[in-house]
C-alpha positions as CSV (number, residue, x, y, z in Angstrom):
1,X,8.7,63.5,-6.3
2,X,7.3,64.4,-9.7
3,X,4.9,66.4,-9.1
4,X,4.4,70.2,-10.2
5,X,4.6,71.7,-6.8
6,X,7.7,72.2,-5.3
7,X,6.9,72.5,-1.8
8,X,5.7,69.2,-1.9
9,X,8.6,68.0,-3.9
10,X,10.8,69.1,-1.3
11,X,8.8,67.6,1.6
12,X,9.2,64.2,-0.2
13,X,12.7,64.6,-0.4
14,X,13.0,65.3,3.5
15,X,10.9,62.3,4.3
16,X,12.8,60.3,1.7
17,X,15.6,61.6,3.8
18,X,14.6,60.9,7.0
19,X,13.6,57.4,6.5
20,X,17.1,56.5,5.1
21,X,18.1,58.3,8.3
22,X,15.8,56.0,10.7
23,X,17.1,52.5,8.6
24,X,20.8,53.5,9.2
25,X,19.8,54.3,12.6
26,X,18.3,50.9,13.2
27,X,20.4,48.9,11.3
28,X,23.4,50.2,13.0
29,X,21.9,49.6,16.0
30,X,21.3,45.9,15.1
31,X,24.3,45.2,13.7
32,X,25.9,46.8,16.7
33,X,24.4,44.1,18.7
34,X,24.9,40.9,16.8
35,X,27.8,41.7,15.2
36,X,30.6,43.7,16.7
37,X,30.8,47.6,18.1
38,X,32.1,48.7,14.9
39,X,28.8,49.1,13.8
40,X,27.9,51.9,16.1
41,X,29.0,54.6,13.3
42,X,26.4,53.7,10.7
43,X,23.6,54.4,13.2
44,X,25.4,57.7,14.7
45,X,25.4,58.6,11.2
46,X,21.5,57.8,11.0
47,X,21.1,59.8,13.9
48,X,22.6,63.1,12.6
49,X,20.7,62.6,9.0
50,X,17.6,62.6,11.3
51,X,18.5,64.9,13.6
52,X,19.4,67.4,10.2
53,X,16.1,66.2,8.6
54,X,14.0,67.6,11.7
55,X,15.9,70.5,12.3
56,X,15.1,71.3,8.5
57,X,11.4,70.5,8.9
58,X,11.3,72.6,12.3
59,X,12.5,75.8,10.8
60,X,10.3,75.0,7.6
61,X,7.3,74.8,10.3
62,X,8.2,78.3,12.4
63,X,8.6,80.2,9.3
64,X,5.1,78.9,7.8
65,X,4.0,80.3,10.9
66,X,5.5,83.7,11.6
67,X,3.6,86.3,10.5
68,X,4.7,88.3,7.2
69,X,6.3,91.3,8.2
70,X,6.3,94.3,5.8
């Protein structure tokens, strides 16, 4: 995440983002099932950081490419 290029930069961040997202997910999910149902809001948590992360990456994706209009 040091690099000179931004774009790259930012994709870092997103997947730095999105694994965070998947080990809340999963955790939650484990702890939901060993421990007690409590849990269950750590992974929906993990699911909307995902979900936010993909939505982000999407749009990045469909505007990369659209065609420039002038």
């Amino acid at each position: 995440m040091n690099g000179d290029d931004p774009a790259a930069r930012s994709e870092a961040r997103l997947d730095l983002l999105e694994t965070v997202g998947s080990l809340l997910l999963f955790g939650g999910l484990v702890l939901f099932l060993w421990v007690a149902e409590s849990w269950v809001w750590i992974s929906l948590a993990g699911f909307a950081l995902m979900g936010a992360v993909y939505a982000v990456k999407g749009v990045r994706l469909l505007r990369a490419r659209l065609p420039v209009r002038r």
